[in-house]
N, C-alpha and C positions, 0 to 999 in steps of 0.2 A: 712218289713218297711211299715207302712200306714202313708199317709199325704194326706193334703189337703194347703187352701192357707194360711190359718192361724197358721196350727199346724204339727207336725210330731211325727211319735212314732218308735221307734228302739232298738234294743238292741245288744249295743256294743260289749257286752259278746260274740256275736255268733262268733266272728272273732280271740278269740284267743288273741294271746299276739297285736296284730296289732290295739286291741281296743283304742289306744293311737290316734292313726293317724282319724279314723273314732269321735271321740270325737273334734277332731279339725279343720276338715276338714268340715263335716257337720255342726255343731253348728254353726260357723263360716261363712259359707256361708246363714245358716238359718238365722239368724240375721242380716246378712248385704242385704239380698233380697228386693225387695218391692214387695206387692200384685200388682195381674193386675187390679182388680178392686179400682183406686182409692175411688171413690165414698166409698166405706165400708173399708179403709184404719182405722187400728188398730197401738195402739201405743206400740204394742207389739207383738211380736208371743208365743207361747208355746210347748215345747219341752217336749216330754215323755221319760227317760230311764225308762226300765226293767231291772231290777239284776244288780241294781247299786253296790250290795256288790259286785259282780263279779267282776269288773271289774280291772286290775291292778294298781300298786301302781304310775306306771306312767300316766295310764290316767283318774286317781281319782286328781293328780294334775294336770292336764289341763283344768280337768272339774272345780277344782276350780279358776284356771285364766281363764276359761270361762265363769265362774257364776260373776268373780268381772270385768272384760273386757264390758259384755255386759249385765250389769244388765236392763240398761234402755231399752233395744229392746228385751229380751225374758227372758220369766218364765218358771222355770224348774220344772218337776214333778217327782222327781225320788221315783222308786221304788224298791223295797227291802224286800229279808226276815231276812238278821238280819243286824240292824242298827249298832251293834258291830263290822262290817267289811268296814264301811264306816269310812273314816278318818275323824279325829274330826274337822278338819278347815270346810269342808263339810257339820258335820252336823250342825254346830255353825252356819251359812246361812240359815236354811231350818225350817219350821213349821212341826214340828211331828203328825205326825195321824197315828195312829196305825188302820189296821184292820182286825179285825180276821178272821180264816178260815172258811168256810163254813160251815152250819149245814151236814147234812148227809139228811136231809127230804129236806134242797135248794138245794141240789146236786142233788139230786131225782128229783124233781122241774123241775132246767134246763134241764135235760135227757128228762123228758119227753113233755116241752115243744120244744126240738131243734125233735125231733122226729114227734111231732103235724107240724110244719114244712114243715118239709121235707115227711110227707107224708106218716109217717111208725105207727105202731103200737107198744109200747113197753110196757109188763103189768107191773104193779106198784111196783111188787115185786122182776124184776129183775131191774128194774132202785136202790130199794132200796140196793138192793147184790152188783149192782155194785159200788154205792156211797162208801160201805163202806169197798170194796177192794181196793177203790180209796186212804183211810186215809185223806179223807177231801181235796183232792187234786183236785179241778174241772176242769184241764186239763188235768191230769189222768184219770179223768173219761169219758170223753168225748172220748179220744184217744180208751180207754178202750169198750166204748161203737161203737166204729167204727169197732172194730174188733170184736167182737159178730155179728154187723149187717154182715160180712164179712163171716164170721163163718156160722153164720146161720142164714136164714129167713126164713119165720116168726119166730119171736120171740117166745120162751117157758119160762113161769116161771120157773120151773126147769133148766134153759139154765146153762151150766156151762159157769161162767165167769175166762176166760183166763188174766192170769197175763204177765203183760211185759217180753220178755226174758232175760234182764237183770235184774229183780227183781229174777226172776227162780236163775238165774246164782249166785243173790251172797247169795241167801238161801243158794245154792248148799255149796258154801264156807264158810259160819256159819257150814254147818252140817262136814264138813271135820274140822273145828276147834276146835270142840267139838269132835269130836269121837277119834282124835290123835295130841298130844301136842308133835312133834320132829323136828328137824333141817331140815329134807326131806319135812315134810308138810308146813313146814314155808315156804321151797321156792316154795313149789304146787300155796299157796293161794298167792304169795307173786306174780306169775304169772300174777295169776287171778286177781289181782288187777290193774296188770298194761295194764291187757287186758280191762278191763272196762274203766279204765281211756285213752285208746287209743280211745276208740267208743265213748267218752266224755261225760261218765256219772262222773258228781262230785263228790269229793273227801266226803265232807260232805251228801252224799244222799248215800255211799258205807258204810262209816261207821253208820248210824245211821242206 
């Protein structure tokens, strides 16, 4: 969670079914605060969710007696990768902005300016391998490029870039579903499924 006096950013999501109570609890006290500095006292605050589709069907309704409760003291920013999981009272409230994901050359970009940084050298052509192991994903790639730096330094263009273990994991169970279609393998993968969803990787990022 990052905040400041004006604003907060969090996501609900992280907490499970319990996102009901953190939707109520926080927004609610965000809104009803006042800044210390009267002097630069704002006539509203601003609130960031993350992975608003995530979140349950009970605290996407709280969020919207939240949204119509304290319209006049805070702006909401929610975010999302597919607005088709957000309930429609929700998005009937909200201005649409769609934005896309990242180039593969801006992902390349950020890696090697978060690197310029921190003080490391990364050649141009594994920032580009690893953008695009990432799938346009630039928290995948970042993650991704932390474990290269891990792996090994100095950096090699030729560096093999290492994929998450759970990305390993459910190739592994694509390749067992293709190579035998029977009642034994359905409950192998059927496992494996529910062991990924234990470590809480989403349902939707298992199947696609």
């Amino acid at each position: 969670m990052v905040s400041s006096n004006y604003h907060i950013e969090l996501n609900p999501s992280d907490v499970g079914t319990r996102d009901c109570f953190v939707i109520q609890a926080v927004l609610k006290e965000m809104a009803q605060s006042q800044q210390i500095d009267s002097n630069s006292q704002r006539s509203y605050k601003v609130v960031v969710l993350h992975e608003t589709d995530r979140l349950t069907k009970q605290a996407q309704q709280a969020l919207r007696r939240t949204m119509e409760k304290y319209a006049a003291t805070c702006r909401l920013i929610l975010c999302c990768s597919s607005s088709s999981q957000v309930m429609s009272p929700i998005r009937s409230r909200c201005l649409h902005v769609r934005v896309g994901a990242p180039t593969v050359e801006e992902i390349a970009n950020v890696l090697l300016g978060i690197c310029k940084k921190e003080n490391l050298r990364m050649p141009e052509a594994l920032a580009v391998k690893i953008a695009e192991s990432s799938e346009r994903n630039l928290r995948r790639a970042i993650l991704t490029a932390e474990t290269c730096r891990v792996q090994e330094y100095p950096f090699r263009e030729d560096q093999k870039v290492t994929l998450p273990d759970w990305q390993l994991y459910i190739r592994s169970l694509a390749q067992k579903i293709l190579t035998q279609q029977s009642p034994q393998r359905l409950l192998e993968v059927r496992t494996g499924f529910y062991e990924l969803i234990t470590h809480c990787i989403p349902t939707t990022v298992i199947i696609k």
